[in-house]
Each structure stands twice: as structure tokens, then as C-alpha cells.
N, C-alpha and C positions, 0 to 999 in steps of 0.2 A: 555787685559784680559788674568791671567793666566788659563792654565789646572784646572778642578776643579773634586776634585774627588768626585765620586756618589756613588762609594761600593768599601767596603777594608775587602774580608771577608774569616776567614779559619776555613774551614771545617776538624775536624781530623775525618778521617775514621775508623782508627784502629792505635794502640801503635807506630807502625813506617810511619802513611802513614795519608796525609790530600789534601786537594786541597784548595787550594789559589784563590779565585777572586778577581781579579781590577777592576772596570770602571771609566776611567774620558773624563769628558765634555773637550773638546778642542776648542778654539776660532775659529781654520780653520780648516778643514780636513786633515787628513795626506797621501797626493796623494800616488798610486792610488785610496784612498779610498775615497767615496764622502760622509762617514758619520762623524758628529762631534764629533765622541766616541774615546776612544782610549781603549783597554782591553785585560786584560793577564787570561786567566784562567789556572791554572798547576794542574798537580796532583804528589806531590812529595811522593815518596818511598823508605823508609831506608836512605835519603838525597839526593837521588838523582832525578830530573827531569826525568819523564818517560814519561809524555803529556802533552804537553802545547797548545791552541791556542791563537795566539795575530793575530793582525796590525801593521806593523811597517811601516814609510813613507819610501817608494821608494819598498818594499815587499808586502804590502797589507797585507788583510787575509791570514793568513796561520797557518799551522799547523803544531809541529814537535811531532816526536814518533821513534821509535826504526827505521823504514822504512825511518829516513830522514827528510825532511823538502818539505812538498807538498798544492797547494796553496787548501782554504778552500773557497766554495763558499758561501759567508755571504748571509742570507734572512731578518730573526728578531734575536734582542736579545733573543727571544725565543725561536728559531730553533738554534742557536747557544749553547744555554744552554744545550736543548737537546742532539745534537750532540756531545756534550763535555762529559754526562754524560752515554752517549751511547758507547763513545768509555773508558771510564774508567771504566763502567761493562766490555766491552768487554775484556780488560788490564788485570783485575782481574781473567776473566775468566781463560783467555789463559796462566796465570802464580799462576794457583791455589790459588787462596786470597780469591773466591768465599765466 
């Protein structure tokens, strides 16, 4: 069984800025992750990547932003979502986009 994808979706915020969601179903987990998802959320600005979280196999959840790349501790797709959108207000805030 291939990857099967669930969401492929972009969000534009504003004239230079949107965020990107992925999710796809994966056959086996991609260790260390014990969930069958695989998912990229970004929030791109003027072109460039400013927040992204994914999963990658052998990195897990994690999270990059200006600070780096720090691990994310996953709960639901839900808490995830939120977290994502909590920190791209926060992006916003902190670089006047408000």
C-alpha cells in the first residue's frame, strides 16, 4: 500500500503569505513516530519558509522557525492544528503582519 493523501490544502493569508497543509495516510509509521500520518503544515512569506511542522522518519515531530529546528510534542491532529496556528499569529505578531 502506497502513502495516500487525506489533505492538500493552501491557505493564502494575505498578497505575499499562505500556509500549506499535507496529510497522508502511510502503510507503517515513520519511526520514531508510532502514528500512521505523515504531515507538513508551512506558513510561507514573501517565498520564503518561516514555520513549518512535519514528521520525518528517524526526526519525528518537530518543528522549524527562525529559533531552528526543536522537537514538537504531537497529542491530536487537533492540538497540532492549534499549535501551528497559534504560533503563526504569534509570527505575525512579532513581525508586524497583525
Amino acid at each position: 500500500m502506497k502513502a495516500i493523501a487525506l489533505l492538500q490544502r493552501r491557505i493564502v493569508i494575505a498578497a505575499d503569505a499562505f500556509i500549506e497543509v499535507v496529510v497522508w495516510r502511510v502503510p507503517v509509521s515513520l519511526p520514531p513516530s508510532t502514528r500512521a500520518f505523515k504531515y507538513r503544515l508551512a506558513y510561507i512569506v514573501e517565498g520564503r519558509c518561516v514555520l513549518r511542522y512535519d514528521n520525518e522518519r528517524g526526526k519525528g515531530d518537530h518543528r522549524h522557525s527562525a529559533m531552528g529546528e526543536t522537537p514538537y510534542d504531537f497529542s491530536t491532529p487537533e492540538q497540532l492544528m492549534l499549535d501551528f496556528e497559534a504560533d503563526v499569529w504569534r509570527w505575525n505578531d512579532e513581525h508586524g503582519r497583525s
